[in-house]
PDB file with SEQRES, HELIX, SHEET and CRYST1 records, atoms N, CA, C and O in Angstrom:
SEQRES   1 A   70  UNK UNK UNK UNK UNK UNK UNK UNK UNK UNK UNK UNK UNK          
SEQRES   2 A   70  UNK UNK UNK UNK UNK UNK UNK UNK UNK UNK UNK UNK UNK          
SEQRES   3 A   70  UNK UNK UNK UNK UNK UNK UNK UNK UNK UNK UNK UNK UNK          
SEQRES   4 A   70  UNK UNK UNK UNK UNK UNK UNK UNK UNK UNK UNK UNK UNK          
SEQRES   5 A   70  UNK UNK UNK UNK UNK UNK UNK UNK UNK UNK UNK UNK UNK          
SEQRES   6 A   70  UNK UNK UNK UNK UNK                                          
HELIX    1 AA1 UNK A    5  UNK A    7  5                                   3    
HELIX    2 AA2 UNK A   56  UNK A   63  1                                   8    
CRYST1    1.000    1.000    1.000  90.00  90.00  90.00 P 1           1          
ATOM      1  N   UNK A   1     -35.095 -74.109  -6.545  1.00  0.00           N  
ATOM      2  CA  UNK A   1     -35.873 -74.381  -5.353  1.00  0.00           C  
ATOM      3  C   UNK A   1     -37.140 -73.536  -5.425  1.00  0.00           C  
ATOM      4  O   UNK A   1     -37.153 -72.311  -5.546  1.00  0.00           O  
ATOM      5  N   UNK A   2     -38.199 -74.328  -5.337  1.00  0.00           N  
ATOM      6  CA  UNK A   2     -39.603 -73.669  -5.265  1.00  0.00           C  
ATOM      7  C   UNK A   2     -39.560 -73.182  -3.519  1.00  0.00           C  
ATOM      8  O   UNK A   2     -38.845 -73.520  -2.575  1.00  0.00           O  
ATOM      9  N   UNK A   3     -40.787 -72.163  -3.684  1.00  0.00           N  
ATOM     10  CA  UNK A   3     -41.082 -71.625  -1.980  1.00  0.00           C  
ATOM     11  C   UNK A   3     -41.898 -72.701  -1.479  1.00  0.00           C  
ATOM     12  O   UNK A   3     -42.194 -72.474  -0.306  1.00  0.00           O  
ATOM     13  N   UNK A   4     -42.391 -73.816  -1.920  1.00  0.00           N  
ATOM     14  CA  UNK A   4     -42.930 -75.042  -1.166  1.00  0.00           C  
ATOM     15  C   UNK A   4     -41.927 -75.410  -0.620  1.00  0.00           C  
ATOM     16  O   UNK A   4     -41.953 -75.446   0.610  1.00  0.00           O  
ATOM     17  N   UNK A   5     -40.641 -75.830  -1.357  1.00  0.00           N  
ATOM     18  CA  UNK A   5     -39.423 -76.766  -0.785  1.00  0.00           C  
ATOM     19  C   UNK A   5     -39.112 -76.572   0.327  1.00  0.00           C  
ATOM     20  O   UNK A   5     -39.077 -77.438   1.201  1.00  0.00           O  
ATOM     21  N   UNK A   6     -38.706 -74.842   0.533  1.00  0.00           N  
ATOM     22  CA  UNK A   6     -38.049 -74.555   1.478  1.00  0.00           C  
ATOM     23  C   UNK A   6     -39.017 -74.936   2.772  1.00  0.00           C  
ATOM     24  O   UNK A   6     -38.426 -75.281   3.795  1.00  0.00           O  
ATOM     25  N   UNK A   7     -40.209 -74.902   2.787  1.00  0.00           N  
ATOM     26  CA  UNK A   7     -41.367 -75.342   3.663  1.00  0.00           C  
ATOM     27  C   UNK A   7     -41.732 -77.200   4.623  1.00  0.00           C  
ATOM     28  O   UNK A   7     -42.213 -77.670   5.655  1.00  0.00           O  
ATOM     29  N   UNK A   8     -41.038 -77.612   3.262  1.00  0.00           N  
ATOM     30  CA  UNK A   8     -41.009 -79.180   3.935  1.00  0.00           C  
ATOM     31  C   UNK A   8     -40.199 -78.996   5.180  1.00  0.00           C  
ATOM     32  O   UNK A   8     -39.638 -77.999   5.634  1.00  0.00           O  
ATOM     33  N   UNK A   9     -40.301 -80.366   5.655  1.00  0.00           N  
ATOM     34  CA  UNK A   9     -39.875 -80.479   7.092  1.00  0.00           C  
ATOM     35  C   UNK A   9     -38.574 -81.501   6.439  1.00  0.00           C  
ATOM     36  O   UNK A   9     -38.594 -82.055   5.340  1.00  0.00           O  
ATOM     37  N   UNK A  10     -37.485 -81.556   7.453  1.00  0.00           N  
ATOM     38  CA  UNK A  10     -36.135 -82.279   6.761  1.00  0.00           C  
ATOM     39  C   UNK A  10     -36.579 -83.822   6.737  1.00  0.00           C  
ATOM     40  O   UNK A  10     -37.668 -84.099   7.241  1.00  0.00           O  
ATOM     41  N   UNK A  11     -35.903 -84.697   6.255  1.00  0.00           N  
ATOM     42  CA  UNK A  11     -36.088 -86.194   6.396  1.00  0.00           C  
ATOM     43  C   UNK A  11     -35.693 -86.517   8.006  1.00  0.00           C  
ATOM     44  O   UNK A  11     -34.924 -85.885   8.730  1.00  0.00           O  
ATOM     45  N   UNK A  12     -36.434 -87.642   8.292  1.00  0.00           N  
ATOM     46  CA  UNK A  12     -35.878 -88.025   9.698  1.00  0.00           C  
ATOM     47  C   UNK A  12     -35.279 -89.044   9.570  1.00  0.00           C  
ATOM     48  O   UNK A  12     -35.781 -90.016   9.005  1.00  0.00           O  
ATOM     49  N   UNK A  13     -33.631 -89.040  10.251  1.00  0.00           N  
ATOM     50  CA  UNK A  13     -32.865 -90.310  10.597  1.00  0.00           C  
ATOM     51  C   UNK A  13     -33.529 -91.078  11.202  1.00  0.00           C  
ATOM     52  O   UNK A  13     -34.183 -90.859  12.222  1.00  0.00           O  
ATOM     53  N   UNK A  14     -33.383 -92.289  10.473  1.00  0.00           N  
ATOM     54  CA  UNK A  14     -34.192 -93.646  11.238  1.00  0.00           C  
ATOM     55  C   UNK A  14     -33.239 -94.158  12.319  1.00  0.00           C  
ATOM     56  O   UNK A  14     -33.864 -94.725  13.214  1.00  0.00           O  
ATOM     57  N   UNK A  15     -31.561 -94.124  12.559  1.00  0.00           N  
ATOM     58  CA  UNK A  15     -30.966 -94.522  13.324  1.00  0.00           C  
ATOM     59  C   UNK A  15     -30.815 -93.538  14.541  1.00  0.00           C  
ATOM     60  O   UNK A  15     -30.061 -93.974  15.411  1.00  0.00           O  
ATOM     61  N   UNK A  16     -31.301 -92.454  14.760  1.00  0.00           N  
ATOM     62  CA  UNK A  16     -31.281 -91.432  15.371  1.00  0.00           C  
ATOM     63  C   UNK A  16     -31.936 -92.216  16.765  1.00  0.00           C  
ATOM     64  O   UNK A  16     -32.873 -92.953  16.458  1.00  0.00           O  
ATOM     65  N   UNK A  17     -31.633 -92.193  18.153  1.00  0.00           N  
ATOM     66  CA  UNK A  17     -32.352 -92.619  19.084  1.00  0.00           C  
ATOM     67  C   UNK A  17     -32.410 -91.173  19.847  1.00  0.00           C  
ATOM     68  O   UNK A  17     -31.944 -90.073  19.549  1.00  0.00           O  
ATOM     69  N   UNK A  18     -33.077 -91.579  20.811  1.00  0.00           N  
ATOM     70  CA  UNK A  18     -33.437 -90.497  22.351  1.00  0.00           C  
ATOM     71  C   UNK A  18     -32.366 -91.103  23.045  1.00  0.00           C  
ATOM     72  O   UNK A  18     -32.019 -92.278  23.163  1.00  0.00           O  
ATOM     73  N   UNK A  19     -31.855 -89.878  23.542  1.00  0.00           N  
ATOM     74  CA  UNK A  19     -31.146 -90.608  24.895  1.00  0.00           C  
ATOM     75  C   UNK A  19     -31.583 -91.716  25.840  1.00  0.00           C  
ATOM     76  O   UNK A  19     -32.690 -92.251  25.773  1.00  0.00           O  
ATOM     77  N   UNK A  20     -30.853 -91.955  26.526  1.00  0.00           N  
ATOM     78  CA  UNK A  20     -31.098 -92.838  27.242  1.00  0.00           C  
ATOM     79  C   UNK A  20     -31.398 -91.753  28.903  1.00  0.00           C  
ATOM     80  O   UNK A  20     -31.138 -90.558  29.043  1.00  0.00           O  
ATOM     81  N   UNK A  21     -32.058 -92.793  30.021  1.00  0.00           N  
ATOM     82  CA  UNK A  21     -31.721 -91.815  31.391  1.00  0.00           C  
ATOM     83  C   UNK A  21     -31.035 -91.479  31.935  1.00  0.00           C  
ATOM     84  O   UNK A  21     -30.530 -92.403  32.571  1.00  0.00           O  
ATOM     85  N   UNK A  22     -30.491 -90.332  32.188  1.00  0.00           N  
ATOM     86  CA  UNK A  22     -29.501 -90.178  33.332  1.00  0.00           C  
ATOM     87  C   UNK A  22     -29.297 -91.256  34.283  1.00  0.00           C  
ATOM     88  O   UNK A  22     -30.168 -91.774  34.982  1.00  0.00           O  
ATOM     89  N   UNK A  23     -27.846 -91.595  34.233  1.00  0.00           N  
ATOM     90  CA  UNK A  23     -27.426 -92.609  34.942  1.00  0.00           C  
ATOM     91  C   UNK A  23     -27.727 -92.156  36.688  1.00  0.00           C  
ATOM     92  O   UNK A  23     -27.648 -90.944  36.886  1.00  0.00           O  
ATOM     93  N   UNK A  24     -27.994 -92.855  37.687  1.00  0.00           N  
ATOM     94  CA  UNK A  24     -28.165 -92.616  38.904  1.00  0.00           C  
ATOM     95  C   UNK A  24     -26.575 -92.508  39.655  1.00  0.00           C  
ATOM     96  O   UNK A  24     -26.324 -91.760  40.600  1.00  0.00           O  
ATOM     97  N   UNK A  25     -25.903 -93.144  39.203  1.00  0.00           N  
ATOM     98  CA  UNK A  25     -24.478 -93.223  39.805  1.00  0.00           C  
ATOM     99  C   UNK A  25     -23.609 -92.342  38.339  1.00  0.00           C  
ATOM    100  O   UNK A  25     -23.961 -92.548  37.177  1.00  0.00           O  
ATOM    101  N   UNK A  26     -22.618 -91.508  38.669  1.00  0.00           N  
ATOM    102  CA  UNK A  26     -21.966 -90.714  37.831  1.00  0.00           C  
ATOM    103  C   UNK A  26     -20.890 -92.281  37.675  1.00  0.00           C  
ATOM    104  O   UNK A  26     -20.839 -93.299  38.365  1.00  0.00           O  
ATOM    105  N   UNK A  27     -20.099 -91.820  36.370  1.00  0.00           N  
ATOM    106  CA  UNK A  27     -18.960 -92.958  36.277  1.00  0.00           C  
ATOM    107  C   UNK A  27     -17.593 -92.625  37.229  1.00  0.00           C  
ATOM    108  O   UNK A  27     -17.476 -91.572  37.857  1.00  0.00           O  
ATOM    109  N   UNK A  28     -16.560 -93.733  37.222  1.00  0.00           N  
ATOM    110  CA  UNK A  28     -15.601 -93.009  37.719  1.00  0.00           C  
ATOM    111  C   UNK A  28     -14.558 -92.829  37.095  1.00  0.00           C  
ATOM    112  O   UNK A  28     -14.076 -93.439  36.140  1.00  0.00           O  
ATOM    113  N   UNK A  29     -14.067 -91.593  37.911  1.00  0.00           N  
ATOM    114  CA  UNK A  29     -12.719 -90.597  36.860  1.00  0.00           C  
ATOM    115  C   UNK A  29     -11.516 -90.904  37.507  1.00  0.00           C  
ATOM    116  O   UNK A  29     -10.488 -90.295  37.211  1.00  0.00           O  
ATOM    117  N   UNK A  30     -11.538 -91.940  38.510  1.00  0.00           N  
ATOM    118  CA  UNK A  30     -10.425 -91.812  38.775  1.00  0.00           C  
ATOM    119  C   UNK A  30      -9.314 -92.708  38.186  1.00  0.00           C  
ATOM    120  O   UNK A  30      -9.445 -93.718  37.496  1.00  0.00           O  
ATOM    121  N   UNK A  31      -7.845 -91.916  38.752  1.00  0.00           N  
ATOM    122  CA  UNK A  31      -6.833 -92.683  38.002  1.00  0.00           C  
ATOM    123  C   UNK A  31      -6.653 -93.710  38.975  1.00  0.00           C  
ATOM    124  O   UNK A  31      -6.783 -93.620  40.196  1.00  0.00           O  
ATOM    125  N   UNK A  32      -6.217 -95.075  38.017  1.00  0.00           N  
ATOM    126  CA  UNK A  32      -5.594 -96.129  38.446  1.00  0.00           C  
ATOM    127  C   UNK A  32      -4.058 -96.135  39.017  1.00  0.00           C  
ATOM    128  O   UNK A  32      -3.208 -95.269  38.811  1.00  0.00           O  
ATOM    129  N   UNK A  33      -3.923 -97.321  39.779  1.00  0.00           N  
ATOM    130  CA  UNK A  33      -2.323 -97.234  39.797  1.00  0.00           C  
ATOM    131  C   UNK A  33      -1.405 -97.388  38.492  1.00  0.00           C  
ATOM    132  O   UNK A  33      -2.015 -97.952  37.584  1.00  0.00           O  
ATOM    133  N   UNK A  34      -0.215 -97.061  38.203  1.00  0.00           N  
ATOM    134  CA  UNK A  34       0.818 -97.296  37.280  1.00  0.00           C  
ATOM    135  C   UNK A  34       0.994 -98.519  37.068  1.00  0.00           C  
ATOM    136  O   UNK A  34       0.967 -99.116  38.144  1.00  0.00           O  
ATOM    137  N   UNK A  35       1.164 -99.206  36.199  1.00  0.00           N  
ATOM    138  CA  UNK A  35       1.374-100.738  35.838  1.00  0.00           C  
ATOM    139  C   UNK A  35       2.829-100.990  36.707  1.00  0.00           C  
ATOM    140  O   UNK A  35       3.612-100.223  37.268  1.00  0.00           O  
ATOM    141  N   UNK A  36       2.788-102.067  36.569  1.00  0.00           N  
ATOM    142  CA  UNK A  36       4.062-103.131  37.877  1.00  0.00           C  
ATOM    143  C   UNK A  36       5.240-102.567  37.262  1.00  0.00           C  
ATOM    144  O   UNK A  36       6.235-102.132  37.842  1.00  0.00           O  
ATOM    145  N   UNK A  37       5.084-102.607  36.404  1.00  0.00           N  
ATOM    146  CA  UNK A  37       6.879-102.500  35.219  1.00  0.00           C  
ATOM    147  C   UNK A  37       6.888-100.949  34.578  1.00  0.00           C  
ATOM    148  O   UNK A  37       7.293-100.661  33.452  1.00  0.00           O  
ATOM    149  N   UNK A  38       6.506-100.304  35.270  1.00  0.00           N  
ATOM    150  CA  UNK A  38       6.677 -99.176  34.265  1.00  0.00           C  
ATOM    151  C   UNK A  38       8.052 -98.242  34.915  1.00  0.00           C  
ATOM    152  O   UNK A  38       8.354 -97.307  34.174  1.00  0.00           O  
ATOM    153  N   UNK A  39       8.937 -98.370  36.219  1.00  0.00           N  
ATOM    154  CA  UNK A  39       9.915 -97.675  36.154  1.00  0.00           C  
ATOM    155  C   UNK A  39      11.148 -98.809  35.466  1.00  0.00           C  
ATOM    156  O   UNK A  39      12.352 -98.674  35.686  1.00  0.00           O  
ATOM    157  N   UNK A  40      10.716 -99.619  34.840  1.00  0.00           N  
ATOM    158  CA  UNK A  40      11.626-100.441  33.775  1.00  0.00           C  
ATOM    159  C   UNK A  40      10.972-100.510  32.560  1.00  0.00           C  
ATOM    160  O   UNK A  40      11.289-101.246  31.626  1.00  0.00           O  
ATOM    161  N   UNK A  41       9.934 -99.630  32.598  1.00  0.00           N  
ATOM    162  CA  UNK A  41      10.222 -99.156  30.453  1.00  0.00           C  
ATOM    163  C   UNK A  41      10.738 -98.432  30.260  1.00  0.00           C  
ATOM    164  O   UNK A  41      10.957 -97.443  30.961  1.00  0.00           O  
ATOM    165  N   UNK A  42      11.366 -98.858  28.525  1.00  0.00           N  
ATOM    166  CA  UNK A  42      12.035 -97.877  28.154  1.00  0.00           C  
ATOM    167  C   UNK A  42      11.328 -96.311  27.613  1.00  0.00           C  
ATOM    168  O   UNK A  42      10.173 -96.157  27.216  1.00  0.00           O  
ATOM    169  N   UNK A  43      12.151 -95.492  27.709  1.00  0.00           N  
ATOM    170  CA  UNK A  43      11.186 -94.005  27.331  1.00  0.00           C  
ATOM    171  C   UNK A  43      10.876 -94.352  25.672  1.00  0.00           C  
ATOM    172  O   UNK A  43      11.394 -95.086  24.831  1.00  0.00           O  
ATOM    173  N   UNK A  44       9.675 -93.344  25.704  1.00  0.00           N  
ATOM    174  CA  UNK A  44       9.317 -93.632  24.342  1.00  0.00           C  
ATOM    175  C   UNK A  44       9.618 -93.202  23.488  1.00  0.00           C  
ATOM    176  O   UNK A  44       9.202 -93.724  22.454  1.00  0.00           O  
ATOM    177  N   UNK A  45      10.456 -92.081  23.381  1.00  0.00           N  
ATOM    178  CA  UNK A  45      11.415 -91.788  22.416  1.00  0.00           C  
ATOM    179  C   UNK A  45      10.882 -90.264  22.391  1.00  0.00           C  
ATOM    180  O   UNK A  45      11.769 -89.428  22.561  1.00  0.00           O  
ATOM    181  N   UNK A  46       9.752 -89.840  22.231  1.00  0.00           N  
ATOM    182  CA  UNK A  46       9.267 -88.434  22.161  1.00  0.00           C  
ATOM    183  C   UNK A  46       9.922 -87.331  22.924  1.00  0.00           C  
ATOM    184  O   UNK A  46       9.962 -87.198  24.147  1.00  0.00           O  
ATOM    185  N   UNK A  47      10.325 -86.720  22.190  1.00  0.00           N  
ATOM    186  CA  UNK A  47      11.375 -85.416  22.903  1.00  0.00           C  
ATOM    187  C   UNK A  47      10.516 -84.328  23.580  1.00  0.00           C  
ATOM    188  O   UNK A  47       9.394 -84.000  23.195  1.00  0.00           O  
ATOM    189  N   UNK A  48      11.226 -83.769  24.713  1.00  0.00           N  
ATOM    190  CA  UNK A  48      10.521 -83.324  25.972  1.00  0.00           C  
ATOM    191  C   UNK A  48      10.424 -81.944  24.873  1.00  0.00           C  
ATOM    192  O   UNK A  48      11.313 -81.591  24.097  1.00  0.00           O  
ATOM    193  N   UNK A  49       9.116 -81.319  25.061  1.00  0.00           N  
ATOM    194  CA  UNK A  49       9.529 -79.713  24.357  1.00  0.00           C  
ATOM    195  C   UNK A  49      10.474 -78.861  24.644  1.00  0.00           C  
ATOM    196  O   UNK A  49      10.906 -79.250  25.729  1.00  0.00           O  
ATOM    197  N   UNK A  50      10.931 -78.130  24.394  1.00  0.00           N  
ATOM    198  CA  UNK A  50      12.360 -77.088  24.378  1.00  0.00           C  
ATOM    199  C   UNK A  50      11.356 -75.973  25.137  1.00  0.00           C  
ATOM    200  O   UNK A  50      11.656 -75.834  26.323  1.00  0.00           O  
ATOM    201  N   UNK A  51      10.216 -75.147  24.684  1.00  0.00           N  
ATOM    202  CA  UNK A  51       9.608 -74.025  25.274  1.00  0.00           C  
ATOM    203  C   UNK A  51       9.627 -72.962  24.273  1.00  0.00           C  
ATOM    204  O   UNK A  51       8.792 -72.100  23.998  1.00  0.00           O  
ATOM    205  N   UNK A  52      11.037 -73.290  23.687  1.00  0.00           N  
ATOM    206  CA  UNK A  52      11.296 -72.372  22.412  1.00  0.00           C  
ATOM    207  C   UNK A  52      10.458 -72.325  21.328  1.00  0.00           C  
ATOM    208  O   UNK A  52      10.081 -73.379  20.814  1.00  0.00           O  
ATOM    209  N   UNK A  53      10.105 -71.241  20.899  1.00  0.00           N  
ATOM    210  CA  UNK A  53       9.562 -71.110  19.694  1.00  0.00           C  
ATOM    211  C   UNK A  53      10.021 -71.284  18.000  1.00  0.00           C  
ATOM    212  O   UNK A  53      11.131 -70.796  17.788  1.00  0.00           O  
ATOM    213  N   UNK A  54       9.525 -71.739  17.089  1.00  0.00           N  
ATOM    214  CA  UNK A  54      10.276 -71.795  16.176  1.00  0.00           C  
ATOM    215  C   UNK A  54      10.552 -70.474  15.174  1.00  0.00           C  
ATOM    216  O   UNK A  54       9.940 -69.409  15.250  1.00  0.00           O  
ATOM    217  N   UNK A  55      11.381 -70.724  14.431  1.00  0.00           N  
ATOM    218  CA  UNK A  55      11.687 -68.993  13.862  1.00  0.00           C  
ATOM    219  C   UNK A  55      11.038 -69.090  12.483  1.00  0.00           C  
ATOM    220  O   UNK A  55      10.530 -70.146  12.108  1.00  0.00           O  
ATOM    221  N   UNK A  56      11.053 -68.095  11.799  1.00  0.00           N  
ATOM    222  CA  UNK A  56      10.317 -68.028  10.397  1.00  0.00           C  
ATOM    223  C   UNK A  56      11.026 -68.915   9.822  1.00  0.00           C  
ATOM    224  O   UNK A  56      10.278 -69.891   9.851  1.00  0.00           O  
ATOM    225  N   UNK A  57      11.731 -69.153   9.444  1.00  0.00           N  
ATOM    226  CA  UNK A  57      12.536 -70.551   8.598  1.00  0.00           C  
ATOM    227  C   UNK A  57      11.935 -71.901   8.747  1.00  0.00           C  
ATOM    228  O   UNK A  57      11.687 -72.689   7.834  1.00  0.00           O  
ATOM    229  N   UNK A  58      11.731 -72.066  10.040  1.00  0.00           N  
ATOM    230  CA  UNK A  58      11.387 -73.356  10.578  1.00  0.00           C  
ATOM    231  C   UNK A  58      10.099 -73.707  10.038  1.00  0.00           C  
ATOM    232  O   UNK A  58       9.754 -74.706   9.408  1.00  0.00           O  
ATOM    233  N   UNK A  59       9.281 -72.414  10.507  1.00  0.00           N  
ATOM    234  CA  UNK A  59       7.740 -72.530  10.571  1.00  0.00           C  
ATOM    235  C   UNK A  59       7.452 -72.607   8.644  1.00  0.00           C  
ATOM    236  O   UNK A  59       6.621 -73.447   8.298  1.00  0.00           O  
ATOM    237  N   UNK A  60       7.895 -72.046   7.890  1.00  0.00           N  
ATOM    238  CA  UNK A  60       8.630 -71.606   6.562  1.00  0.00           C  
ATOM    239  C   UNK A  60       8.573 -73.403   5.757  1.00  0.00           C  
ATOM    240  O   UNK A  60       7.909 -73.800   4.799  1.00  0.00           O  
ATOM    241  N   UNK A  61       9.504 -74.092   6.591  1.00  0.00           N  
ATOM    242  CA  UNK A  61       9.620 -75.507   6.198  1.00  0.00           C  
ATOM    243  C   UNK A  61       9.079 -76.554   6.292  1.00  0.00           C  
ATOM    244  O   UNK A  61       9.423 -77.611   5.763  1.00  0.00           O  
ATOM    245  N   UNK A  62       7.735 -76.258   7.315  1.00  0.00           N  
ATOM    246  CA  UNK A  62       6.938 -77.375   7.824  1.00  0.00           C  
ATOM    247  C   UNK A  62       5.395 -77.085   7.054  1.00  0.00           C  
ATOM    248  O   UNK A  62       4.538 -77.886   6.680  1.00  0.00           O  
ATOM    249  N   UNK A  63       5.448 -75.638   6.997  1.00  0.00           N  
ATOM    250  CA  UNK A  63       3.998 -74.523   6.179  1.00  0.00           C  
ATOM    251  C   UNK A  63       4.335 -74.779   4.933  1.00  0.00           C  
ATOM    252  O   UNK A  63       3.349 -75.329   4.442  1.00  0.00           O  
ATOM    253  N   UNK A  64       5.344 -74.674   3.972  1.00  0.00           N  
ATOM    254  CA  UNK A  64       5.395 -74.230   2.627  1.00  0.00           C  
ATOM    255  C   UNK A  64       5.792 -72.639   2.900  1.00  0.00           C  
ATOM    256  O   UNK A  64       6.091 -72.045   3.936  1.00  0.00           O  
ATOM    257  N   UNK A  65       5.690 -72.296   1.802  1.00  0.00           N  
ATOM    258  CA  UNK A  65       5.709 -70.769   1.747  1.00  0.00           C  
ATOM    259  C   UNK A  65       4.479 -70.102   1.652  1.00  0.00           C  
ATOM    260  O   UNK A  65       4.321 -68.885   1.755  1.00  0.00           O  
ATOM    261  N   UNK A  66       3.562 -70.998   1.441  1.00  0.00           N  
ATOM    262  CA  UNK A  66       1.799 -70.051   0.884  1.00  0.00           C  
ATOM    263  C   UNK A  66       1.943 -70.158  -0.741  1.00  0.00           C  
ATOM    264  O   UNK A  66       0.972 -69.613  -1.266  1.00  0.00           O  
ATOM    265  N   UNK A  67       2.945 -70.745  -1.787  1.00  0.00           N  
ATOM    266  CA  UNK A  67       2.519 -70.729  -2.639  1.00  0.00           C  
ATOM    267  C   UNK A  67       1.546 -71.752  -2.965  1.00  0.00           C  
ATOM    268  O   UNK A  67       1.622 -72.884  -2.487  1.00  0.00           O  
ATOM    269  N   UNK A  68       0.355 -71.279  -4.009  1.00  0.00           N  
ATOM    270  CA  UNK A  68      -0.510 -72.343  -4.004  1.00  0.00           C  
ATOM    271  C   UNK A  68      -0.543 -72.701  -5.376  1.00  0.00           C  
ATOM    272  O   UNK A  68      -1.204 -73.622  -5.857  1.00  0.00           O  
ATOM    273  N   UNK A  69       0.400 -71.721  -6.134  1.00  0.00           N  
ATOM    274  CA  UNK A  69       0.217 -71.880  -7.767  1.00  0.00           C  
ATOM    275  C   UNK A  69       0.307 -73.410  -7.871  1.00  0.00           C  
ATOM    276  O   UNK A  69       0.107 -73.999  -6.808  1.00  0.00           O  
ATOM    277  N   UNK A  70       0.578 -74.188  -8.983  1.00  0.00           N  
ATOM    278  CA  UNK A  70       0.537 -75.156  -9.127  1.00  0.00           C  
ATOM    279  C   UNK A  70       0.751 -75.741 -10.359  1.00  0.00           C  
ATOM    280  O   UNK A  70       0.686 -76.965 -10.481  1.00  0.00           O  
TER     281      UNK A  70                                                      
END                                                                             
């Protein structure tokens, strides 16, 4: 790298736009009602967390050990 290089200015993205204006009305955050059928679905199978932490073994079996030899 010459000391000119570092001097250029970067390339400009051609897909790059300006924002647009601040919207006058914010969007809305609110929640909807629950769908018609949802105290007749079935659960989705995902187990509620325990709270418990896992022990070095566990964490041990999901990590590797840190070896990286190869």
């Amino acid at each position: 790298m010459t000391r000119d290089d570092d001097q250029d200015a970067p390339p400009v993205n051609p897909t790059l736009a300006v924002r647009p204006a601040v919207a006058d009305e914010s969007p809305s955050v609110e929640q909807s009602d629950a769908p018609a059928d949802f105290a007749i679905r079935p659960a989705s199978g995902v187990p509620i967390p325990s709270g418990k932490g896992l022990n070095a073994d566990q964490v041990t079996a999901l990590l590797g050990d840190g070896d990286t030899e190869g």
